[in-house]
C-alpha positions in Angstrom: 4.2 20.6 22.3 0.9 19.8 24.6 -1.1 22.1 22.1 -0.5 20.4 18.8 -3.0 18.1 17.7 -2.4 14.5 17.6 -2.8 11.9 15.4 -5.0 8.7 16.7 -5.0 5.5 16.6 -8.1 3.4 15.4 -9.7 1.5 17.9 -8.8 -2.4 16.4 -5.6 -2.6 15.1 -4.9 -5.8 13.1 -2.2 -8.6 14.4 1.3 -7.5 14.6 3.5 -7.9 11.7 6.5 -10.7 12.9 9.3 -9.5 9.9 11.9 -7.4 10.6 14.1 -5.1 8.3 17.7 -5.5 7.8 17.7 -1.8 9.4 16.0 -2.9 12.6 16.6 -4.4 15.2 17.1 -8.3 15.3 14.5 -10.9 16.4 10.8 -10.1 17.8 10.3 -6.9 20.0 8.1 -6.8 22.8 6.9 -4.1 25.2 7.6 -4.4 28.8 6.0 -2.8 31.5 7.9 0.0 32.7 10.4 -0.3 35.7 9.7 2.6 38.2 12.7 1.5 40.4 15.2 2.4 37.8 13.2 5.4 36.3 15.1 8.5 36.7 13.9 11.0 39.3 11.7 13.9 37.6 11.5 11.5 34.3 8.1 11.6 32.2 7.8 8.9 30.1 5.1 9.9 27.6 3.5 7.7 24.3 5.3 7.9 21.0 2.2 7.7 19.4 -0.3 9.6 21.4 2.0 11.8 24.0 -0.3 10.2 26.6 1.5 9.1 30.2 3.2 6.2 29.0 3.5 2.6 31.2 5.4 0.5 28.7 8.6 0.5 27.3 10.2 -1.2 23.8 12.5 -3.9 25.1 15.3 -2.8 23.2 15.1 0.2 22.6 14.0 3.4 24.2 10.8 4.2 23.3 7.7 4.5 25.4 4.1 3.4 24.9 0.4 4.1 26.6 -1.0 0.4 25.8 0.1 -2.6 23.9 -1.7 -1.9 20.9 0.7 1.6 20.5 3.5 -0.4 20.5 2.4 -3.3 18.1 1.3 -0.1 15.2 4.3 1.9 16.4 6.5 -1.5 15.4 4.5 -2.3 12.4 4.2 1.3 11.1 8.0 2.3 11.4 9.4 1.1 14.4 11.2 -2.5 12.6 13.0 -0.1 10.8 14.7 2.7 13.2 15.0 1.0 16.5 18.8 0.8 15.8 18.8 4.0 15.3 16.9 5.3 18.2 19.3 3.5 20.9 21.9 5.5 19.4 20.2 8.6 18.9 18.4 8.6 22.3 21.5 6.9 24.3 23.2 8.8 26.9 26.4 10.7 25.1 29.4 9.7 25.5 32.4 11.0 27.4 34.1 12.5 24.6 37.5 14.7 25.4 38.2 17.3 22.6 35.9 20.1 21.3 36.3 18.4 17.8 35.4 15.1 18.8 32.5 16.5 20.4 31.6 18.6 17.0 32.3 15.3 14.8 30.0 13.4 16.9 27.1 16.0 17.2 27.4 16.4 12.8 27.3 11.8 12.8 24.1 12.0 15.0 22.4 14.6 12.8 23.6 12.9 9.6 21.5 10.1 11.2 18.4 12.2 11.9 18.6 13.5 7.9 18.9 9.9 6.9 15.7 9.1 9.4 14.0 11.8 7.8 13.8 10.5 4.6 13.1 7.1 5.9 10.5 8.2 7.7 8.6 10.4 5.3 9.2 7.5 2.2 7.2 4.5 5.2 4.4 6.7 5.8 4.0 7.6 2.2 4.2 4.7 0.9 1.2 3.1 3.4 -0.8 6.1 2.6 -0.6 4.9 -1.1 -2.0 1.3 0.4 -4.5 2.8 2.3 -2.4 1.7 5.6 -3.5 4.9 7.0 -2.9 3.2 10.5 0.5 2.3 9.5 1.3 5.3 8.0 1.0 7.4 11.2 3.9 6.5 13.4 6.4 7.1 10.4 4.6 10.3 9.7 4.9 10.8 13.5 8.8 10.3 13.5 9.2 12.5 10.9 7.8 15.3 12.0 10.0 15.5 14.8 13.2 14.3 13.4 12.1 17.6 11.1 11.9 19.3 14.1 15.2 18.2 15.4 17.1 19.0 12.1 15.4 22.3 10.7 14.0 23.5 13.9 10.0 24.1 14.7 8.8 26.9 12.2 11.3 25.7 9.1 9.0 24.8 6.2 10.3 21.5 5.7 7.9 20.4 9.0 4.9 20.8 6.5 5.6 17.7 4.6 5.0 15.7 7.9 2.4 17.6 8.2 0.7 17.1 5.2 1.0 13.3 6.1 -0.7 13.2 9.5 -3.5 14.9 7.6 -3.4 12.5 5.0 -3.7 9.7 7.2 -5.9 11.0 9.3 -8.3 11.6 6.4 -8.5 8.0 6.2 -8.5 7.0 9.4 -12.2 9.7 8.8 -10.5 11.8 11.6 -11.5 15.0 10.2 -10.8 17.0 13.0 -7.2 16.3 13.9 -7.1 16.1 9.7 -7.8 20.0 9.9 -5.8 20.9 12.7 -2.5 19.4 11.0 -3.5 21.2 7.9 -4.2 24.3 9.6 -0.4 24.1 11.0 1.0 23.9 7.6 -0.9 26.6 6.3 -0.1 29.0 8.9 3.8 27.4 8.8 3.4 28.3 4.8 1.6 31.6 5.3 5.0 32.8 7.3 7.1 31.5 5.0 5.8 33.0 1.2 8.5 31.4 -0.8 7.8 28.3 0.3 7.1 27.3 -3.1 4.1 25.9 -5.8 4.4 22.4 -4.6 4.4 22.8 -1.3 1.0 24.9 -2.1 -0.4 22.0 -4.3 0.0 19.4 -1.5 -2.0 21.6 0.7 -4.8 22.5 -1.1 -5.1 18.7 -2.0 -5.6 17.7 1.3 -7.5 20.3 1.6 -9.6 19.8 -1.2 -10.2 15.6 0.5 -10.7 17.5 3.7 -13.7 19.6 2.2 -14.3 16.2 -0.1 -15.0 14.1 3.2 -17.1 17.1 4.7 -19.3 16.8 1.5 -18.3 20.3 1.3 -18.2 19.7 -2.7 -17.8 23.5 -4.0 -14.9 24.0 -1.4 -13.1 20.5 -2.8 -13.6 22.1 -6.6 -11.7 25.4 -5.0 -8.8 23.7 -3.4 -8.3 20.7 -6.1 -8.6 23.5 -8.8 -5.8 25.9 -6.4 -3.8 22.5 -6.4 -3.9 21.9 -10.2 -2.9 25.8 -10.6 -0.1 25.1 -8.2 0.8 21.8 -9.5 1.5 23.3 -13.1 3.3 26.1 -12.3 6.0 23.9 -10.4 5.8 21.0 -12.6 4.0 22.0 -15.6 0.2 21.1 -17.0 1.1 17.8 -19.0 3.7 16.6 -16.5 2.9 13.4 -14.3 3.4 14.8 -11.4 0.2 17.0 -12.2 -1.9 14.0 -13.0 -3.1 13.7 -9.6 -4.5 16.7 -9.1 -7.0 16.3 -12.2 -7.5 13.1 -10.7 -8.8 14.3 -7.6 -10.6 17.1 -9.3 -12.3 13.9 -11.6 -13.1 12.1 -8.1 -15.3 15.1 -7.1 -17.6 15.0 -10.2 -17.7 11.6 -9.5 -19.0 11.5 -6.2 -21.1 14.3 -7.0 -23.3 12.0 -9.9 -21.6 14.5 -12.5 -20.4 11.5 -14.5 -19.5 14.0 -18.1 -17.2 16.0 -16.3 -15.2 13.5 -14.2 -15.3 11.1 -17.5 -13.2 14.4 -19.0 -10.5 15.1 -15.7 -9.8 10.8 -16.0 -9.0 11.2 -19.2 -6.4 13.9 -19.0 -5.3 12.0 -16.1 -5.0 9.0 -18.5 -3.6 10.9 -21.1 -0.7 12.2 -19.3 0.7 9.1 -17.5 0.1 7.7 -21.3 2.1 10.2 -23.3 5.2 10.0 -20.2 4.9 5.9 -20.5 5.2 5.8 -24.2 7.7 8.0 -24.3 9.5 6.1 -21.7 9.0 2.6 -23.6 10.4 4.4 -27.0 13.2 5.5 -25.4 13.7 1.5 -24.8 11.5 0.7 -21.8 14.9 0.0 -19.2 15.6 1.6 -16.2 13.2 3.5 -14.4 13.6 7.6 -14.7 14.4 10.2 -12.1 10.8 12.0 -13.0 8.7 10.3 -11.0 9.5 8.0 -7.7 8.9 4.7 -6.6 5.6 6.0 -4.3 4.3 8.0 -7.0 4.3 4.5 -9.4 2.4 3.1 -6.7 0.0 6.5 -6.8 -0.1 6.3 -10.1 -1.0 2.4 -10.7 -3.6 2.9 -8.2 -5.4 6.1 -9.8 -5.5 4.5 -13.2 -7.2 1.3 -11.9 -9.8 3.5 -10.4 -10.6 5.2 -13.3 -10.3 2.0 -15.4 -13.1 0.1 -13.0 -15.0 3.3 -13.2 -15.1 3.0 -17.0 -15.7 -0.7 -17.0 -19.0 0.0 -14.5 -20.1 2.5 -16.8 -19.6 0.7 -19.9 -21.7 -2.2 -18.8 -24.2 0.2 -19.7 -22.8 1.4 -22.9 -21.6 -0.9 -25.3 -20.6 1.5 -28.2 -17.0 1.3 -29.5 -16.2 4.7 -28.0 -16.9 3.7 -24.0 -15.1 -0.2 -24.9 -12.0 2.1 -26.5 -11.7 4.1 -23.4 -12.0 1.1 -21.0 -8.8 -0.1 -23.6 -6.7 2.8 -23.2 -6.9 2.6 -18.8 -5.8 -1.2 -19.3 -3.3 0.1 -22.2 -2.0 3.0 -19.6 -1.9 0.6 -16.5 0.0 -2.3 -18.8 2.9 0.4 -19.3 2.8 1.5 -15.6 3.4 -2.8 -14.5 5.8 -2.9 -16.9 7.8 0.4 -16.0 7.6 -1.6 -12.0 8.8 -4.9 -13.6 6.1 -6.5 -13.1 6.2 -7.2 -17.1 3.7 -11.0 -16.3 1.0 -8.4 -15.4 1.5 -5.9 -17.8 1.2 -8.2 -20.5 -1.8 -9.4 -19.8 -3.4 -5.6 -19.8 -1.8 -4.6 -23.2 -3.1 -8.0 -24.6 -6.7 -7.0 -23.4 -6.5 -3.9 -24.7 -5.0 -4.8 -28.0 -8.0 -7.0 -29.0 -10.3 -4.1 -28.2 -8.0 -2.0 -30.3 -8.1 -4.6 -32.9 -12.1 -5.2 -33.0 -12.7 -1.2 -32.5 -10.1 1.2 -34.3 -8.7 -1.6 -36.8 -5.0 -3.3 -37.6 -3.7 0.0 -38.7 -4.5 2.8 -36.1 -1.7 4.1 -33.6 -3.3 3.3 -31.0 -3.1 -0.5 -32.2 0.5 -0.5 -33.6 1.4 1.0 -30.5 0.3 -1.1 -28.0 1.1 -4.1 -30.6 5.3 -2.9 -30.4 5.2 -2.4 -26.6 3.9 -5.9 -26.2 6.3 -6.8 -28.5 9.3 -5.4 -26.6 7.8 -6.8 -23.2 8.1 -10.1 -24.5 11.5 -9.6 -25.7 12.4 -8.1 -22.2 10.8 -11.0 -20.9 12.9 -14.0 -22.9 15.9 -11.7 -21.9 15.6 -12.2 -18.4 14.3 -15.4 -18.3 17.5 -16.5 -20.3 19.9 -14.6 -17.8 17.9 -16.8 -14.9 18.9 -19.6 -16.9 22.5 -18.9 -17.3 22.8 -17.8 -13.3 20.9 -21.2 -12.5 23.7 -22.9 -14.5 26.2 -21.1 -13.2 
């Protein structure tokens, strides 16, 4: 509607990405100026992006744009991947007889828009885990009304979408139109009270960056400490998918010069992806689990090399064994997390780092050593095994 808020763009926007996904359409798009001639009288074309007046058009597909840059973050952001999509979806019906065909046709278009959805939401949260924010706001965008268009406009599965256009607004420094998404899902979530702890978490984490960014730093403590209350009711204290929150809580401290206590949250966070990856490598270190998805890896990779610069700054000051063994154990924890991606070339290189520290700090026979010693050991078995299976396919 004209009152909700909407998300920006910034004002450069980088060159336009020239790939396109087997989803999408084929070739390079363009945007064309609109053709009034063949508009349709009483039509208002308006910006997917902005829901300005709109004067351009995608060339293949029906989607409208205010300038040239729109279109190029609109393509770039989400639009390679559901242009297909949109011609069907926003194609005039078609002249079908029978009440059933009509019925079969209406449940194929919205099994489209739940597959969309998911598309949608998994693009823009997986640039907000890049820092894309740019990117990350026409998928965001689409899925908020493909929400719309499946649940309906006061369903609680709109606040996802808009937890994201807060998100990327955040980083875009948007705080405004950050607070006015996050004031729709809390008012969507205060009519709705069994919408659920992780719903909750989500929104008192944005929150708590919202009040983070403001250098409102008692407010952030509130909501990140809400969001790890949340967060372990619905998923439990030690679980990953709490780690997070203590990290955010950690990032607080640190901004705030209180170097003791956010030393304390990153090493809970720390602790917890740890005990999850270990467990996963003993188990035999194969296929990823359902516990945790592909974009919360990413999340995770790149909270554990925060914290694990953060140590290394602080231990250029401190050279005791205690500050070099904590720098260990973030390279040890990120090792596992490469190696739980694949990326086992990577990984090896962190657990060997951290095994010498191991080795010149704790000694040859502490867990922490024989630990990290058998995981290298299986990623280098892992490694010969795949690298032999490249050879025999080569061959073959």
């Amino acid at each position: 509607s004209s009152s909700s808020p909407r998300a920006q763009l910034p004002a450069a926007l980088p060159t336009p990405c020239r790939s396109t996904a087997a989803r999408g359409c084929a070739g390079e798009m363009t945007a064309e100026v609109i053709n009034r001639l063949s508009k349709a009288k009483g039509a208002k074309y308006l910006c997917e992006i902005t829901g300005a007046p709109a004067t351009l058009v995608c060339s293949e597909c029906p989607v409208y744009f205010a300038t040239k840059e729109h279109f190029d973050v609109w393509w770039r952001g989400i639009g390679n991947l559901i242009a297909q999509d949109i011609v069907v979806l926003r194609g005039p019906p078609k002249m079908i007889g029978s009440e059933e065909e009509r019925h079969r046709r209406n449940e194929e278009l919205m099994g489209i828009r739940k597959e969309l959805l998911d598309l949608c939401t998994e693009t823009a949260q997986k640039f907000l885990v890049q820092g894309k924010y740019e990117l990350a706001v026409p998928g965001a965008l689409q899925s908020l009304k493909f929400a719309i268009e499946v649940h309906g406009s006061e369903a609680t599965e709109l606040v996802p979408s808009y937890l994201l256009l807060a998100e990327a607004n955040l980083g875009l420094r948007r705080l405004k139109i950050a607070e006015e998404f996050l004031s729709l899902a809390n008012w969507n979530i205060l009519k709705h009270p069994t919408a659920g702890s992780s719903l909750m978490s989500s929104l008192q984490r944005n929150f708590g960056r919202l009040y983070a960014a403001q250098q409102r730093y008692n407010e952030a403590l509130q909501a990140f400490a809400t969001d790890i209350y949340h967060s372990s009711l619905e998923f439990g204290p030690e679980n990953i998918r709490s780690a997070p929150s203590y990290f955010h809580m950690g990032r607080v401290f640190q901004s705030h010069q209180k170097s003791d206590r956010a030393a304390s949250f990153y090493a809970k966070v720390v602790d917890v992806y740890q005990k999850f990856l270990e467990a996963w490598m003993n188990e035999g270190g194969g296929e990823p689990t359902a516990d945790i998805t592909a974009v919360e890896v990413e999340e995770a990779i790149e909270i554990v090399r925060h914290i694990t610069d953060y140590r290394e700054k602080r231990g250029e000051d401190d050279l005791s064994d205690a500050s070099r063994l904590e720098t260990a154990e973030g390279r040890y924890t990120l090792g596992l997390l490469q190696a739980y991606t694949g990326d086992l070339a990577t990984a090896g290189e962190n657990l060997n780092i951290a095994l010498e520290v191991f080795l010149s700090t704790v000694g040859v026979v502490h867990e922490k050593t024989k630990n990290c010693r058998r995981h290298l050991e299986q990623l280098w078995k892992r490694e010969a095994a795949q690298q032999a299976l490249e050879e025999q396919q080569g061959q073959a």
